[in-house]
SERO-4910 file (N, C-alpha, C, O; in steps of 0.05 Angstrom, whole numbers):
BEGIN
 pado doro    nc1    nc2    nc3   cac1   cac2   cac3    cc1    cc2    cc3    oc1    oc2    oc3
  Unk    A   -246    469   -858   -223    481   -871   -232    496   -896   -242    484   -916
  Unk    A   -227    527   -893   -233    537   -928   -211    531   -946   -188    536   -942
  Unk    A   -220    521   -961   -206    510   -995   -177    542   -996   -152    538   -993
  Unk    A   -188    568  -1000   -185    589  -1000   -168    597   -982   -151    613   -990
  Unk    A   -168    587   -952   -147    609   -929   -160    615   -914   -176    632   -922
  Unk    A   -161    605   -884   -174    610   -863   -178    636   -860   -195    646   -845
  Unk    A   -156    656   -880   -147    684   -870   -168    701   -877   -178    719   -864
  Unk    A   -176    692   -907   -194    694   -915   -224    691   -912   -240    691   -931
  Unk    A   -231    687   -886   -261    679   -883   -270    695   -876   -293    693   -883
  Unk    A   -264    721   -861   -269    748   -847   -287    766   -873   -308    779   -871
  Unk    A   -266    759   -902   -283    773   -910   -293    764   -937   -302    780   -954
  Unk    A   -292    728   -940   -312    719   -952   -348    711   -941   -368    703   -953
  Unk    A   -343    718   -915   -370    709   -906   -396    730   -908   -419    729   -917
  Unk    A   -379    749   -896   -401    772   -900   -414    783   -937   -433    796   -944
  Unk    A   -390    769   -954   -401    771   -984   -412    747   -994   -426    751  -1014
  Unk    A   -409    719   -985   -429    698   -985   -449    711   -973   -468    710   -988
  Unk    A   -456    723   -950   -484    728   -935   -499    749   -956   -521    743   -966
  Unk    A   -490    768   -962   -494    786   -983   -513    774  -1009   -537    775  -1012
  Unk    A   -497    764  -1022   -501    747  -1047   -525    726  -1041   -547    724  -1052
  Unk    A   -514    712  -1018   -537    685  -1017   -570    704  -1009   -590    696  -1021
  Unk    A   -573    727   -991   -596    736   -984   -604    753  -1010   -625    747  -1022
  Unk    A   -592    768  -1016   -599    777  -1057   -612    761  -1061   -635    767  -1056
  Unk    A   -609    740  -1069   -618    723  -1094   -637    713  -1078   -655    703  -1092
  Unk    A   -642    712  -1054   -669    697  -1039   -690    719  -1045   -710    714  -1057
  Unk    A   -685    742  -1036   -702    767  -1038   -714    771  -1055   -737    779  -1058
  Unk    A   -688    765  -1076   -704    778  -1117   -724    751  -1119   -745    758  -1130
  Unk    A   -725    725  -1114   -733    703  -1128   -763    705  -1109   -784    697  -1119
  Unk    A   -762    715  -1081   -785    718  -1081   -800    743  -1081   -825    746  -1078
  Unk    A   -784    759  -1085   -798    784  -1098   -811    783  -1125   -834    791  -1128
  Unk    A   -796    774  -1142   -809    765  -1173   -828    745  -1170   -842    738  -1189
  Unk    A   -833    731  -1143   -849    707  -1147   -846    686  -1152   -862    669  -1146
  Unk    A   -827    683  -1163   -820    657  -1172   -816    633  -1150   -818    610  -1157
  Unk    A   -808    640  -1122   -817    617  -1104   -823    632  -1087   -821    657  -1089
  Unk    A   -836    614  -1059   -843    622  -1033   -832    620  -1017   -816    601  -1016
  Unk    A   -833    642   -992   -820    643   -970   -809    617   -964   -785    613   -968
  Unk    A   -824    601   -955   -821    577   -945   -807    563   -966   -801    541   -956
  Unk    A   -799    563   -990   -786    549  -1016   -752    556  -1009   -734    540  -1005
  Unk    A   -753    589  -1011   -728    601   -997   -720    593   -974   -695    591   -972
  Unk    A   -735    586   -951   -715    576   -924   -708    546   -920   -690    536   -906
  Unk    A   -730    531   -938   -719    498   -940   -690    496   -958   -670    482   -952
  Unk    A   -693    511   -979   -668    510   -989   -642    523   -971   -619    515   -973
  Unk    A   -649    539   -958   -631    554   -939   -622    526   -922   -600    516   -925
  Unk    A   -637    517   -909   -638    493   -889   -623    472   -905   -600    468   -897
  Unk    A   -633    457   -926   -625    443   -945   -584    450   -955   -563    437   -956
  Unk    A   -593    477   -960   -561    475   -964   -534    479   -936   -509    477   -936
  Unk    A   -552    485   -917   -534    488   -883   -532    465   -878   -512    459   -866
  Unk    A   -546    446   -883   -543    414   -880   -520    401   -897   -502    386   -891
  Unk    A   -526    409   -917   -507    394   -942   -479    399   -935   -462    382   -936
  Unk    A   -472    434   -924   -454    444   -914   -437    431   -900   -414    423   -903
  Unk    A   -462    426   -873   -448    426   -848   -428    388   -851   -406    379   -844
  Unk    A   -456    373   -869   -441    346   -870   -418    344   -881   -401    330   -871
  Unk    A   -414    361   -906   -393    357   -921   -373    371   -905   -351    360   -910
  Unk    A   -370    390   -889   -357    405   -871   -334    380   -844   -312    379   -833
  Unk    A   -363    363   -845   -358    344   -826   -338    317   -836   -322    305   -823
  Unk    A   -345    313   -862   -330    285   -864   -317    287   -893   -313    268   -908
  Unk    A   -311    314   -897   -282    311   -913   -262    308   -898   -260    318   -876
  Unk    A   -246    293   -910   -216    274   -901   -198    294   -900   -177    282   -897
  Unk    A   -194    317   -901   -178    343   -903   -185    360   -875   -171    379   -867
  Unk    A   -204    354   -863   -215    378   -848   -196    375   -823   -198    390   -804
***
């Protein structure tokens, strides 16, 4: 369930996708982490997602 309005997901996703790959790109473009730093966290947070997705009492 989005917090926001199911109606709304059409065109919050494609600007989460936007935003979340930015900030992967710049941080390893500047260096500051590695490829592999960027997709564990990617992984890390699709997990966190999907659980909390799963076992809020609202869904």
């Amino acid at each position: 369930m989005l917090a926001a309005g199911p109606a709304l997901l059409p065109a919050l996703v494609p600007s989460a996708l936007i935003l979340g790959l930015s900030v992967a790109w710049s941080r390893m473009y500047l260096g500051l982490h590695y490829p592999s730093d960027v997709a564990a966290g990617a992984a890390l947070g699709a997990l966190a997602s999907s659980l909390v997705s799963a076992f809020w009492p609202f869904s």
